[in-house]
The first five atom37 places (N, CA, C, CB, O) and aatype in JSON, in Angstrom:
{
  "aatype": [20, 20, 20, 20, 20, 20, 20, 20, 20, 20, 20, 20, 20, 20, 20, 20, 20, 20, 20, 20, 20, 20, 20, 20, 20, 20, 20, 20, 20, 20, 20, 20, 20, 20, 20, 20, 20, 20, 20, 20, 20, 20, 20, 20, 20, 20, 20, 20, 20, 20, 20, 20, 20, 20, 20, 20, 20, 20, 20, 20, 20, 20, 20, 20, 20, 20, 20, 20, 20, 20, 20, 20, 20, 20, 20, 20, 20, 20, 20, 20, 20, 20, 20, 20, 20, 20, 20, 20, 20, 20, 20, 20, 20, 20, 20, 20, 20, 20, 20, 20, 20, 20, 20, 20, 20, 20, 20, 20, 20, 20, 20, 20, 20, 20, 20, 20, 20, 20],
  "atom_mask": [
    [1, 1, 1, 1, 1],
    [1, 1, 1, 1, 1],
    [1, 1, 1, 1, 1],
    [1, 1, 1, 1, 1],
    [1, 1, 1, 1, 1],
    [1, 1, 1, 1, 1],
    [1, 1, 1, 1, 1],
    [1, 1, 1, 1, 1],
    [1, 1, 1, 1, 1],
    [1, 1, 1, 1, 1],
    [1, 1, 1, 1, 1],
    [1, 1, 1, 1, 1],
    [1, 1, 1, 1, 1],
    [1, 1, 1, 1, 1],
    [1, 1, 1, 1, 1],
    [1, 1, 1, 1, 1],
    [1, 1, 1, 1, 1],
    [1, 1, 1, 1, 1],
    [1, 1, 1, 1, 1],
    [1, 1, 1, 1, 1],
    [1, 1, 1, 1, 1],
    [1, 1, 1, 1, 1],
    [1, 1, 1, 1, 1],
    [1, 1, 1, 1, 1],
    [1, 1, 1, 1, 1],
    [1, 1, 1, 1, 1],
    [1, 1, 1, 1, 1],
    [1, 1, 1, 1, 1],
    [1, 1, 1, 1, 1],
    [1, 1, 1, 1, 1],
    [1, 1, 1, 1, 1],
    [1, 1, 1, 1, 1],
    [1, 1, 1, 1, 1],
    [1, 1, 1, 1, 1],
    [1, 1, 1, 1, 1],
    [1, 1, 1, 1, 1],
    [1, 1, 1, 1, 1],
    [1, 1, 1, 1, 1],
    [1, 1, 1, 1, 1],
    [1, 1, 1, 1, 1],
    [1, 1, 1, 1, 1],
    [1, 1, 1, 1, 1],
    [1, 1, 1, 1, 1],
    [1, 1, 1, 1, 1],
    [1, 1, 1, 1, 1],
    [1, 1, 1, 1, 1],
    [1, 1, 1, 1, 1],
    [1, 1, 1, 1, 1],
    [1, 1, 1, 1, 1],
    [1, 1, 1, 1, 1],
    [1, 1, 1, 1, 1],
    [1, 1, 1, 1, 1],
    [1, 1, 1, 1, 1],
    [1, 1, 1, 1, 1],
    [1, 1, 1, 1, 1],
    [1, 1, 1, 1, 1],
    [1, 1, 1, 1, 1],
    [1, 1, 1, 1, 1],
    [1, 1, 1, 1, 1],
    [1, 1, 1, 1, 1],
    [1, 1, 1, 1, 1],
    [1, 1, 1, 1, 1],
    [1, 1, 1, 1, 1],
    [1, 1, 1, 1, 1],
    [1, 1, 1, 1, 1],
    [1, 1, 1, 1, 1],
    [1, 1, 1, 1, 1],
    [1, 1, 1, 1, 1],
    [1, 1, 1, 1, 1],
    [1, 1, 1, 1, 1],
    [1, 1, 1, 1, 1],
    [1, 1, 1, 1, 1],
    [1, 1, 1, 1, 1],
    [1, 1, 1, 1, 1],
    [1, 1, 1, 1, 1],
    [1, 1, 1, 1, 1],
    [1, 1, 1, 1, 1],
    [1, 1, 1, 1, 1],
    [1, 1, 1, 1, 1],
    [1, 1, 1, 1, 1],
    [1, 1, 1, 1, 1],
    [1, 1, 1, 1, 1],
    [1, 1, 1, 1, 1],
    [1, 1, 1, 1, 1],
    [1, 1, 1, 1, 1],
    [1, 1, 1, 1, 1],
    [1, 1, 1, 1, 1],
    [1, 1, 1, 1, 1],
    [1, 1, 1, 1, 1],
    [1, 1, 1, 1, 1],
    [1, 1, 1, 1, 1],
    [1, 1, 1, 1, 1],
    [1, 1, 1, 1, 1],
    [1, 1, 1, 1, 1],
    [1, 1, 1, 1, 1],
    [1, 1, 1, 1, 1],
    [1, 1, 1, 1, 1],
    [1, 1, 1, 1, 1],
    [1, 1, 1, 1, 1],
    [1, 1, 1, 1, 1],
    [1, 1, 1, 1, 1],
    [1, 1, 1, 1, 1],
    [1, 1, 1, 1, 1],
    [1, 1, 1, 1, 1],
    [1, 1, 1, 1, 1],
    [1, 1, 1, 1, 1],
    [1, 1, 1, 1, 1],
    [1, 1, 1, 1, 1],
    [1, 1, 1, 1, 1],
    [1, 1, 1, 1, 1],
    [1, 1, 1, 1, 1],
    [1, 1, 1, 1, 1],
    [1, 1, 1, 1, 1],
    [1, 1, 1, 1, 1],
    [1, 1, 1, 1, 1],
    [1, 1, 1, 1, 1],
    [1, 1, 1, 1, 1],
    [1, 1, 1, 1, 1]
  ],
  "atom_positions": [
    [[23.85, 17.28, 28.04], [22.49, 17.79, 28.04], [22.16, 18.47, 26.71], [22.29, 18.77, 29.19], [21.02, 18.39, 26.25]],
    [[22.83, 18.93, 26.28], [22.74, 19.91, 24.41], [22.24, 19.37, 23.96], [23.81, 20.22, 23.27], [21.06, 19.53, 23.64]],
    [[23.47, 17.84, 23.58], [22.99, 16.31, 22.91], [21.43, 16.2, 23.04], [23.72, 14.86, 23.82], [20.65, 16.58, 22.17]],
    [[21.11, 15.69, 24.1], [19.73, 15.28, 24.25], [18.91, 16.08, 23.63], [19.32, 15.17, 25.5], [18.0, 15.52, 23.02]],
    [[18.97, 17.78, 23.58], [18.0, 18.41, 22.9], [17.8, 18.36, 21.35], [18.16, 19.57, 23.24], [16.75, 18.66, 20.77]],
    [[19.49, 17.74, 20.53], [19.26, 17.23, 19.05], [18.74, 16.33, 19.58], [20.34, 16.91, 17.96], [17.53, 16.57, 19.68]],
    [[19.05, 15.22, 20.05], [18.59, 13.91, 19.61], [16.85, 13.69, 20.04], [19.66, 12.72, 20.41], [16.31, 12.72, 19.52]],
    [[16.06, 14.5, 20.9], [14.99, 14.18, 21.26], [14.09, 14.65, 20.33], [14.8, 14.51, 22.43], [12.97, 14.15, 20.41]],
    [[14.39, 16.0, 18.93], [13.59, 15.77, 17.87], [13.58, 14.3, 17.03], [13.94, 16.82, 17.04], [12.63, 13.55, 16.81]],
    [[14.73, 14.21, 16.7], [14.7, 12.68, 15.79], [14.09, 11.41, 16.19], [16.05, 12.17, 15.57], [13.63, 10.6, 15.39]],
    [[14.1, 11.26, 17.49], [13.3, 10.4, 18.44], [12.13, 10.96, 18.0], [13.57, 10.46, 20.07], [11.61, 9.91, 17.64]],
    [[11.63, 11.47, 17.85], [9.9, 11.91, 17.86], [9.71, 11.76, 16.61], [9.34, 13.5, 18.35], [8.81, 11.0, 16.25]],
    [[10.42, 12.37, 15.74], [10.24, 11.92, 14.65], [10.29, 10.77, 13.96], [10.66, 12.4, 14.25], [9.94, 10.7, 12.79]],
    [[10.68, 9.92, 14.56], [11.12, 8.43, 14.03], [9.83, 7.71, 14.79], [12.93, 7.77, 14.63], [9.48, 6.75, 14.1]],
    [[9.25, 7.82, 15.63], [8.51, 7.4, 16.38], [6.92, 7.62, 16.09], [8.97, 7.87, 17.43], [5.98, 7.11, 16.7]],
    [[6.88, 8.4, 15.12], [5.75, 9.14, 14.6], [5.37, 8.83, 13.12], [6.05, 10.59, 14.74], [4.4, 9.3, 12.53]],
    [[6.33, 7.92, 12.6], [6.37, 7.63, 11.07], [5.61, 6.21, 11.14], [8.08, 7.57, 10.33], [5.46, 5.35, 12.01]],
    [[5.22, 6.36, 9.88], [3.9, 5.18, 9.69], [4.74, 3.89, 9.33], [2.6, 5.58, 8.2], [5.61, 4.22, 8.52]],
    [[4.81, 2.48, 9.64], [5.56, 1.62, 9.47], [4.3, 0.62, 8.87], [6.46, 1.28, 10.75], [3.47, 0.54, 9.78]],
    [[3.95, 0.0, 7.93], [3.41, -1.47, 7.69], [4.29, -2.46, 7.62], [2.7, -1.62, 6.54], [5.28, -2.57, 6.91]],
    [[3.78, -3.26, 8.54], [4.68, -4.77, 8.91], [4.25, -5.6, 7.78], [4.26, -5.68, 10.55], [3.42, -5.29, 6.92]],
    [[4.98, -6.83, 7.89], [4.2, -7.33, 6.59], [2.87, -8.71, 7.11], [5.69, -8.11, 5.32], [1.97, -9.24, 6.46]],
    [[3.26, -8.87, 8.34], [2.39, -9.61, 9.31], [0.79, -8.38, 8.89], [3.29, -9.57, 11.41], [-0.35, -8.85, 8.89]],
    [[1.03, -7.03, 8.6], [-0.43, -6.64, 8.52], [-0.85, -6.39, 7.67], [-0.85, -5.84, 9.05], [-1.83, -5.66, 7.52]],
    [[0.03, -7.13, 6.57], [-0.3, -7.11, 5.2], [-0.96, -8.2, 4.75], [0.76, -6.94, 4.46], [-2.04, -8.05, 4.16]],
    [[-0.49, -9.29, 4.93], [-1.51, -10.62, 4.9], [-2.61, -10.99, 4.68], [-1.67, -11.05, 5.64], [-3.21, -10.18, 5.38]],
    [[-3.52, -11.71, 4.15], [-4.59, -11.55, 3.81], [-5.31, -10.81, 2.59], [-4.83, -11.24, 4.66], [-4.59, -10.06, 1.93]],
    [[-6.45, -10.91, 2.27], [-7.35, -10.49, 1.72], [-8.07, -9.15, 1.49], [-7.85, -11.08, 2.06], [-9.16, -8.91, 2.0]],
    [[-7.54, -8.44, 0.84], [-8.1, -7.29, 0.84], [-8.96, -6.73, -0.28], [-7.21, -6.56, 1.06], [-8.38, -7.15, -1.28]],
    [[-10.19, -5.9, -0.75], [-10.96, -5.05, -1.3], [-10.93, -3.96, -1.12], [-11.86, -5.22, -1.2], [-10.69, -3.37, -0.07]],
    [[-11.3, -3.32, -2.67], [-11.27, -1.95, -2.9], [-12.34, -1.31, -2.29], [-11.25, -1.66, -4.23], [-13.42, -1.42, -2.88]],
    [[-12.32, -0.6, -1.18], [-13.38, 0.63, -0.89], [-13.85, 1.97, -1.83], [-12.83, 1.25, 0.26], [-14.9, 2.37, -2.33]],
    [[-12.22, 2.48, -1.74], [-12.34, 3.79, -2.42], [-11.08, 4.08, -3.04], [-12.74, 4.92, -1.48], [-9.96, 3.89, -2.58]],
    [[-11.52, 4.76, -4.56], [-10.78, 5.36, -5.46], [-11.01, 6.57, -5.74], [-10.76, 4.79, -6.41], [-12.12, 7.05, -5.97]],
    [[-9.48, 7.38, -5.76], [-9.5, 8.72, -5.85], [-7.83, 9.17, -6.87], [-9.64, 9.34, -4.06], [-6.66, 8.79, -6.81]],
    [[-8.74, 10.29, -7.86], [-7.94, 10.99, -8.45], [-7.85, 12.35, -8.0], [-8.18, 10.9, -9.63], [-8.75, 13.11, -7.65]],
    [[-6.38, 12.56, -8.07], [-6.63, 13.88, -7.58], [-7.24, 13.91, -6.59], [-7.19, 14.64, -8.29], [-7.05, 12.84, -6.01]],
    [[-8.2, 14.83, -5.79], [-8.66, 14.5, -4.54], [-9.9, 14.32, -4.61], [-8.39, 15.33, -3.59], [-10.66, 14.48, -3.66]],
    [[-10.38, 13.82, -6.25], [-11.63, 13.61, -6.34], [-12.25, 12.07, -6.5], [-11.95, 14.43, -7.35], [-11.3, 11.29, -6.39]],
    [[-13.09, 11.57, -6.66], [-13.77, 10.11, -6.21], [-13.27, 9.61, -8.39], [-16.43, 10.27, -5.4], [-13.57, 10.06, -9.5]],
    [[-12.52, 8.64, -7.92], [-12.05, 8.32, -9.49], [-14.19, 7.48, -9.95], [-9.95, 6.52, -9.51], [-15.21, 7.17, -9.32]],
    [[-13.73, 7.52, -11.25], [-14.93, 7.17, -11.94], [-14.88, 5.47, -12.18], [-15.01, 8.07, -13.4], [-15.8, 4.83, -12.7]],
    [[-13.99, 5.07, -11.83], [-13.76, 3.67, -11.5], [-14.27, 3.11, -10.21], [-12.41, 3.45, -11.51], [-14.41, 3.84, -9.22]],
    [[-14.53, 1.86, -10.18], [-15.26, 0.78, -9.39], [-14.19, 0.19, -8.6], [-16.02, -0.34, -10.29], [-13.49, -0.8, -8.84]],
    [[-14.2, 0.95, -7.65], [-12.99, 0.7, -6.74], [-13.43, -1.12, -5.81], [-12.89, 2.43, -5.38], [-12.51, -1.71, -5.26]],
    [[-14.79, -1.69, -5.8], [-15.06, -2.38, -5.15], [-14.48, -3.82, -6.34], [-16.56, -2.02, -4.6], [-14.04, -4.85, -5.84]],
    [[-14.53, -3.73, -7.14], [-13.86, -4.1, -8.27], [-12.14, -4.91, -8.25], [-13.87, -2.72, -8.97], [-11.58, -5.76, -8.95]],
    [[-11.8, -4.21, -7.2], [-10.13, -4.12, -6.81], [-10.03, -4.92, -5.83], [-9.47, -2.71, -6.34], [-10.44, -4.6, -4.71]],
    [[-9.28, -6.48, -6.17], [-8.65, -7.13, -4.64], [-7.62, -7.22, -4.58], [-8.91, -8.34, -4.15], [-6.9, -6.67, -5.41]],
    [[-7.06, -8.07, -3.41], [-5.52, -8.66, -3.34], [-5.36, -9.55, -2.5], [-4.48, -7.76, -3.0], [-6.22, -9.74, -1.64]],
    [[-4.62, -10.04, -2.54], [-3.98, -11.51, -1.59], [-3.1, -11.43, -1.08], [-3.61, -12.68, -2.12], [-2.31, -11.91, -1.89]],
    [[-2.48, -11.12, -0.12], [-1.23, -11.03, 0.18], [-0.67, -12.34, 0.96], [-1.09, -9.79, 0.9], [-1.25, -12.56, 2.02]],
    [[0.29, -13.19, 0.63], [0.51, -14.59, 1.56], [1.63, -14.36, 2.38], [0.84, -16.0, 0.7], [2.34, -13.51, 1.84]],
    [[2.16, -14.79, 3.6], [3.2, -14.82, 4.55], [4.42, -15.25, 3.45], [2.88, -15.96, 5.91], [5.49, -14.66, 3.54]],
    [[4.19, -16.45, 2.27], [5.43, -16.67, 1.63], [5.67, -15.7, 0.46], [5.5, -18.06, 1.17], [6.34, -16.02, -0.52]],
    [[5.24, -14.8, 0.58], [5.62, -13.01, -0.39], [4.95, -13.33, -1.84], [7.91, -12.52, -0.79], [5.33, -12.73, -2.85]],
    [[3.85, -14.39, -1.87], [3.34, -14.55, -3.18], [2.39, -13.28, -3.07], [2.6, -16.08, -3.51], [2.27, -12.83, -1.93]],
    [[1.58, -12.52, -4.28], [0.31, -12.07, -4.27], [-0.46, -12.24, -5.23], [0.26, -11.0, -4.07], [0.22, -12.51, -6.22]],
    [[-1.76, -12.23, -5.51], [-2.6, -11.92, -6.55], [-3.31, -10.66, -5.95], [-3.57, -13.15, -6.96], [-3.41, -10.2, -4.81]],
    [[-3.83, -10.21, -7.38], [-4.57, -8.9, -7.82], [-5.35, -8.94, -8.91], [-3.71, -7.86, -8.09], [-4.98, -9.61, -9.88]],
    [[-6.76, -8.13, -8.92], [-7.53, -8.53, -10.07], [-8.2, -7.2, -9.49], [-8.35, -10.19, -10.28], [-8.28, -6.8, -8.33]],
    [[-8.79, -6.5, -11.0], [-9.44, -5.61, -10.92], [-10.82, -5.82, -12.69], [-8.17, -4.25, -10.71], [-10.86, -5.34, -13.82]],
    [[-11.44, -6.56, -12.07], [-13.08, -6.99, -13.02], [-12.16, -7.72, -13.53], [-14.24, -5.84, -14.22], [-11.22, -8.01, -12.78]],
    [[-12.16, -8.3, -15.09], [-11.76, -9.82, -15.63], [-10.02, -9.32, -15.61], [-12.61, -10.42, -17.6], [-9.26, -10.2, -16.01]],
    [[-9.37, -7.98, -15.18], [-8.06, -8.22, -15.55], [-7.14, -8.87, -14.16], [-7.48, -6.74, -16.14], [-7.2, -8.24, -13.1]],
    [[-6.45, -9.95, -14.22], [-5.79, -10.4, -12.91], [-4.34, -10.76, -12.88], [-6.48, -11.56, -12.44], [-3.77, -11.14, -13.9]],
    [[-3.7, -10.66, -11.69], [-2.22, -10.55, -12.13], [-1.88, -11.48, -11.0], [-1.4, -8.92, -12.16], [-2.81, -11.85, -10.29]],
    [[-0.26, -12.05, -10.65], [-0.2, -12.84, -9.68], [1.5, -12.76, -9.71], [-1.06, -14.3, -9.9], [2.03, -12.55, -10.8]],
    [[2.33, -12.93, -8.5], [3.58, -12.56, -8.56], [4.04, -12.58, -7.22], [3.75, -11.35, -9.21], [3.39, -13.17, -6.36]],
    [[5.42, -11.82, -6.87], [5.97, -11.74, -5.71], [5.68, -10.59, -5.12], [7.19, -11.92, -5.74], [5.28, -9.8, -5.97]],
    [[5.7, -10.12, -4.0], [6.07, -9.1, -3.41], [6.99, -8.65, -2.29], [5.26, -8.83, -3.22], [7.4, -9.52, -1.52]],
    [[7.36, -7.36, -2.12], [8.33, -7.14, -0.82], [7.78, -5.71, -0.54], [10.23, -7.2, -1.11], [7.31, -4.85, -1.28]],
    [[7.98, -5.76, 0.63], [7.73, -4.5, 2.04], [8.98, -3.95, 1.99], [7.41, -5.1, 3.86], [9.79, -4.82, 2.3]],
    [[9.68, -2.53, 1.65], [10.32, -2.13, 2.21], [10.18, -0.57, 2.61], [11.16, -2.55, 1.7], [10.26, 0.35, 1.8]],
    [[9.91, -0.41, 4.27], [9.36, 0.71, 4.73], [7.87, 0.82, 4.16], [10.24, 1.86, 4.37], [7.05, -0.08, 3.97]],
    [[7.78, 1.9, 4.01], [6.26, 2.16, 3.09], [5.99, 1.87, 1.8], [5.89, 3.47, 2.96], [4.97, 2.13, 1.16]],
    [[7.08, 1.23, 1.41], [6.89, 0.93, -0.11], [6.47, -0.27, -0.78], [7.96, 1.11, -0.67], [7.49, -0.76, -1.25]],
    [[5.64, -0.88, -1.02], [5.47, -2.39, -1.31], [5.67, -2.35, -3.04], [3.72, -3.07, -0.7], [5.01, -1.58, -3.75]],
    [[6.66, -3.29, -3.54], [7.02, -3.65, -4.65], [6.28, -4.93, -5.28], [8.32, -3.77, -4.51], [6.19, -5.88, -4.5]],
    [[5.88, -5.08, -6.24], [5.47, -6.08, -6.48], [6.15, -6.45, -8.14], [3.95, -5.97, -6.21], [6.38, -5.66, -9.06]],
    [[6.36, -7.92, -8.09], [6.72, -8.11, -9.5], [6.19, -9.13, -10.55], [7.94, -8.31, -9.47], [6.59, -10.26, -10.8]],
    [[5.27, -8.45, -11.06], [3.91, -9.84, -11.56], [4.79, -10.6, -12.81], [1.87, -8.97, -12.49], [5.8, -10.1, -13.32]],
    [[4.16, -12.01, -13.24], [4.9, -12.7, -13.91], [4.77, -11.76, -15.28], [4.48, -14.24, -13.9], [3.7, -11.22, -15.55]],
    [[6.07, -11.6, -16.24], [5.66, -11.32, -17.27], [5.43, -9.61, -17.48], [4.55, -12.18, -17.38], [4.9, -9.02, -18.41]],
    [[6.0, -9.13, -16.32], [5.57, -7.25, -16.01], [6.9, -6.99, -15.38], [3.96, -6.72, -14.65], [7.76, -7.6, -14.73]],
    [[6.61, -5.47, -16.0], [7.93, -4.69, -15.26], [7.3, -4.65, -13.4], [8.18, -2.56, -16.16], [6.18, -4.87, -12.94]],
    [[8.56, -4.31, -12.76], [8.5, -4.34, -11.51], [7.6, -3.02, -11.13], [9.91, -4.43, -10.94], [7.79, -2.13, -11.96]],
    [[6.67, -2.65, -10.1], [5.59, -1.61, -9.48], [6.04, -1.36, -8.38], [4.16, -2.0, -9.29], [6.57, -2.28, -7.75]],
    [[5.96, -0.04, -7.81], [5.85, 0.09, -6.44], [4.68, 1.07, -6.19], [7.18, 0.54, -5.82], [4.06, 1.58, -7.12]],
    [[4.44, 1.29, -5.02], [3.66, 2.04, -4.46], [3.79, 2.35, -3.03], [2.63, 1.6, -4.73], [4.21, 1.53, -2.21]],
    [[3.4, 3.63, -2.71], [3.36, 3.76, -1.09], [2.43, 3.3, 0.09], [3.33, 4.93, -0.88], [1.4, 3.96, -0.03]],
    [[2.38, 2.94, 0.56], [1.29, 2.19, 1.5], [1.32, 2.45, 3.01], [1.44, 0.65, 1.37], [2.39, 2.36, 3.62]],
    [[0.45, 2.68, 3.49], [0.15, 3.03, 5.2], [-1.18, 2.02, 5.51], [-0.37, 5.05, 5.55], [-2.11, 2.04, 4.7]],
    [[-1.24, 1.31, 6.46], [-2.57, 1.23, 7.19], [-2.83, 2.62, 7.96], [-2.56, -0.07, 8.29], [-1.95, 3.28, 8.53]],
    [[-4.4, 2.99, 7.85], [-5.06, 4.18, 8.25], [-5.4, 3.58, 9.54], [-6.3, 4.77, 7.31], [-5.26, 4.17, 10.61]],
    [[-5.96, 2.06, 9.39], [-6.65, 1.48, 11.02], [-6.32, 0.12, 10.55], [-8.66, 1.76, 11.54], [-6.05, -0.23, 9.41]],
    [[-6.37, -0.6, 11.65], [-5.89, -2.02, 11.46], [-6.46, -2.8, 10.38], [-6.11, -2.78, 12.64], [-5.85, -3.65, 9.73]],
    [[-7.64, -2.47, 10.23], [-8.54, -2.8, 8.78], [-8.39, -2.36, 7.38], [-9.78, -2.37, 8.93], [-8.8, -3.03, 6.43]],
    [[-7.72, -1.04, 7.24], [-8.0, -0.14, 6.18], [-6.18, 0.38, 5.81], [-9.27, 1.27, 6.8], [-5.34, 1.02, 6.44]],
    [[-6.21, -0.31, 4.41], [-4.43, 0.1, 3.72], [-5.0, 1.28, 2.84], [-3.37, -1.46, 2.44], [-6.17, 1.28, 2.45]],
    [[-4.38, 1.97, 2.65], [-4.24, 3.18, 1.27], [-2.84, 3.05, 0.83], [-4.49, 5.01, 1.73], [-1.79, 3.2, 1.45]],
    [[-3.04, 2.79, -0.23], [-1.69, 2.64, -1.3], [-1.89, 4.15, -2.07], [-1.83, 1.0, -2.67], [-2.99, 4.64, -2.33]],
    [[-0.67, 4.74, -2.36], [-0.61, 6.09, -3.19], [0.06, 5.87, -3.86], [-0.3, 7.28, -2.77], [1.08, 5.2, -3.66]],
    [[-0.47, 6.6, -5.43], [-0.15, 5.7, -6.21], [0.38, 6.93, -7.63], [-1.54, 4.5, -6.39], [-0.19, 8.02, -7.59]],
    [[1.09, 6.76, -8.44], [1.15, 7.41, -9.37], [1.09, 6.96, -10.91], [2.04, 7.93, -9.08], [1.84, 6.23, -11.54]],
    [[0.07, 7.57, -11.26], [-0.01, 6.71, -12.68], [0.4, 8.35, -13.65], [-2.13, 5.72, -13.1], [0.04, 9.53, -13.65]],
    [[1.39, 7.43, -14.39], [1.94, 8.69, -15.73], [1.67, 10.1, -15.27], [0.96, 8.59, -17.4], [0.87, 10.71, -15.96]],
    [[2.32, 10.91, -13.94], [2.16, 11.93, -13.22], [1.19, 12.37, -12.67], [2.45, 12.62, -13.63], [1.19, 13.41, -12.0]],
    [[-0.08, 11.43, -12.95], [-1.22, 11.51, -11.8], [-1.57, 11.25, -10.8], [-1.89, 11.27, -11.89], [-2.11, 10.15, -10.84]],
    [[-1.57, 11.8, -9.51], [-1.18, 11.36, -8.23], [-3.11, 10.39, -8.15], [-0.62, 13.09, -6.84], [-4.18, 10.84, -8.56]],
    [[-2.84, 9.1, -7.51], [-3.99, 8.4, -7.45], [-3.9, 7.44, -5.65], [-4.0, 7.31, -9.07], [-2.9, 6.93, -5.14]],
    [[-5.54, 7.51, -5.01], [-5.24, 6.81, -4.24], [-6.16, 5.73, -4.4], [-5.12, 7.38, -3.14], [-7.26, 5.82, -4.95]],
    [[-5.57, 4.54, -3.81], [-6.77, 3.17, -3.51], [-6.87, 3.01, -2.15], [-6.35, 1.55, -4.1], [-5.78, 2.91, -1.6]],
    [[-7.91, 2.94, -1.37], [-8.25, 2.3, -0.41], [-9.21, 0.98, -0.23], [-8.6, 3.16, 0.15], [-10.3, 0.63, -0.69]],
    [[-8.35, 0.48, 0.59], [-8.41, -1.15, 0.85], [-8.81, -1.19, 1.56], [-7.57, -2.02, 0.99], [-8.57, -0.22, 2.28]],
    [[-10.09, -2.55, 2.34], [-10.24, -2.75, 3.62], [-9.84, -4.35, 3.52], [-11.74, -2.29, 4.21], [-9.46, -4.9, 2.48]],
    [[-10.01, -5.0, 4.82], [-9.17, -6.1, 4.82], [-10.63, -7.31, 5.29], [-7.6, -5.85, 6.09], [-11.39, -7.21, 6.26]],
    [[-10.63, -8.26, 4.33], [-11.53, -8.75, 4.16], [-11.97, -9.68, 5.34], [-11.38, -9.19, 3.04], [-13.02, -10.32, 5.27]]
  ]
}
Protein backbone atom coordinates (compact mmCIF):
# COMPACT_ATOMS: atom_id res chain seq x y z
CA UNK A 1 0.00 0.00 0.00
CA UNK A 2 3.12 2.76 0.61
CA UNK A 3 4.13 1.65 -2.99
CA UNK A 4 0.95 2.72 -4.47
CA UNK A 5 1.15 6.15 -2.79
CA UNK A 6 4.80 6.73 -4.81
CA UNK A 7 3.67 5.31 -7.72
CA UNK A 8 0.14 7.09 -8.06
CA UNK A 9 1.98 10.62 -8.36
CA UNK A 10 4.03 9.46 -11.45
CA UNK A 11 0.92 7.94 -12.94
CA UNK A 12 -0.67 11.35 -12.94
CA UNK A 13 2.01 12.82 -13.98
CA UNK A 14 2.75 10.85 -16.97
CA UNK A 15 -0.79 10.94 -17.86
CA UNK A 16 -1.04 14.65 -17.89
CA UNK A 17 1.94 15.35 -20.29
CA UNK A 18 1.24 16.63 -23.73
CA UNK A 19 2.16 13.87 -26.38
CA UNK A 20 1.91 14.83 -30.42
CA UNK A 21 1.52 11.71 -32.45
CA UNK A 22 2.78 12.04 -35.68
CA UNK A 23 -0.65 10.77 -37.27
CA UNK A 24 -1.59 14.59 -35.88
CA UNK A 25 1.00 16.03 -37.45
CA UNK A 26 0.17 15.34 -41.03
CA UNK A 27 -1.02 17.63 -43.23
CA UNK A 28 -1.09 21.18 -43.97
CA UNK A 29 -0.63 23.70 -41.74
CA UNK A 30 -0.62 27.92 -41.50
CA UNK A 31 0.67 30.47 -39.48
CA UNK A 32 -2.00 32.12 -37.18
CA UNK A 33 0.09 33.72 -34.64
CA UNK A 34 3.54 34.98 -33.86
CA UNK A 35 4.94 35.92 -30.66
CA UNK A 36 8.11 37.29 -29.11
CA UNK A 37 8.50 37.30 -25.85
CA UNK A 38 4.93 37.41 -24.86
CA UNK A 39 4.35 40.02 -27.25
CA UNK A 40 2.61 39.76 -30.97
CA UNK A 41 6.07 39.44 -33.16
CA UNK A 42 6.03 42.19 -35.99
CA UNK A 43 6.14 39.45 -38.50
CA UNK A 44 3.34 37.99 -40.74
CA UNK A 45 2.74 34.97 -39.11
CA UNK A 46 -0.05 34.10 -41.90
CA UNK A 47 2.97 34.08 -44.14
CA UNK A 48 4.22 30.69 -42.42
CA UNK A 49 3.25 27.06 -43.77
CA UNK A 50 4.11 23.44 -43.61
CA UNK A 51 3.51 20.08 -44.97
CA UNK A 52 3.95 17.45 -43.01
CA UNK A 53 3.70 13.79 -45.04
CA UNK A 54 3.09 10.21 -43.29
CA UNK A 55 6.60 9.30 -45.23
CA UNK A 56 8.57 12.00 -42.70
CA UNK A 57 9.13 14.33 -45.81
CA UNK A 58 8.25 18.21 -45.03
CA UNK A 59 8.16 21.53 -46.68
CA UNK A 60 8.13 25.03 -45.14
CA UNK A 61 8.01 28.46 -46.60
CA UNK A 62 7.69 31.66 -44.99
CA UNK A 63 6.87 34.65 -48.14
CA UNK A 64 9.48 33.74 -51.13
CA UNK A 65 11.91 31.89 -48.49
CA UNK A 66 11.14 27.86 -48.70
CA UNK A 67 12.80 24.87 -47.38
CA UNK A 68 12.01 21.06 -47.84
CA UNK A 69 13.59 17.95 -45.95
CA UNK A 70 12.98 15.17 -43.41
CA UNK A 71 11.50 15.16 -40.24
CA UNK A 72 11.11 13.15 -36.85
CA UNK A 73 8.75 13.33 -33.71
CA UNK A 74 10.45 12.58 -30.74
CA UNK A 75 8.14 13.28 -27.66
CA UNK A 76 7.55 17.01 -28.00
CA UNK A 77 10.30 17.67 -30.03
CA UNK A 78 10.05 17.70 -33.83
CA UNK A 79 13.50 17.77 -35.63
CA UNK A 80 13.72 18.65 -38.93
CA UNK A 81 16.67 18.40 -41.38
CA UNK A 82 16.32 20.62 -44.56
CA UNK A 83 18.52 19.80 -47.58
CA UNK A 84 21.69 21.70 -47.35
CA UNK A 85 21.01 23.06 -43.37
CA UNK A 86 22.14 22.24 -40.09
CA UNK A 87 19.65 20.03 -38.24
CA UNK A 88 16.47 22.30 -36.07
CA UNK A 89 14.43 21.34 -33.40
CA UNK A 90 11.69 22.76 -31.69
CA UNK A 91 9.05 22.01 -29.07
CA UNK A 92 5.61 21.34 -30.16
CA UNK A 93 2.12 20.60 -28.46
CA UNK A 94 -1.29 20.58 -30.20
CA UNK A 95 -3.44 23.18 -28.05
CA UNK A 96 -6.79 21.53 -29.91
CA UNK A 97 -6.94 19.08 -32.56
CA UNK A 98 -6.64 21.97 -35.09
CA UNK A 99 -4.07 24.25 -33.53
CA UNK A 100 0.10 23.16 -33.05
CA UNK A 101 2.36 25.80 -31.19
CA UNK A 102 5.91 25.12 -31.77
CA UNK A 103 8.33 27.03 -29.09
CA UNK A 104 10.91 28.11 -30.37
CA UNK A 105 14.30 29.69 -29.61
CA UNK A 106 16.04 31.92 -31.80
CA UNK A 107 19.79 33.12 -30.54
CA UNK A 108 18.26 33.19 -26.73
CA UNK A 109 15.00 34.61 -27.68
CA UNK A 110 12.27 32.62 -26.50
CA UNK A 111 9.63 32.75 -29.72
CA UNK A 112 6.25 31.16 -30.35
CA UNK A 113 4.41 30.10 -33.76
CA UNK A 114 1.02 29.08 -33.87
CA UNK A 115 -0.33 26.87 -36.48
CA UNK A 116 -3.75 25.91 -37.47
CA UNK A 117 -4.26 22.92 -39.61
CA UNK A 118 -5.47 23.65 -42.93
Amino acid sequence: MKYLCLFLPFLFLTACTDSTSEQQLYGSWQGHEWLIGEQAAERDATQVTFRFTPEGQYTAAFGAQSEAGTYRLEGDKLYTDAEGQAQKMVKIRLTAPDTLRMDMNRAGTEEVLVLVKE
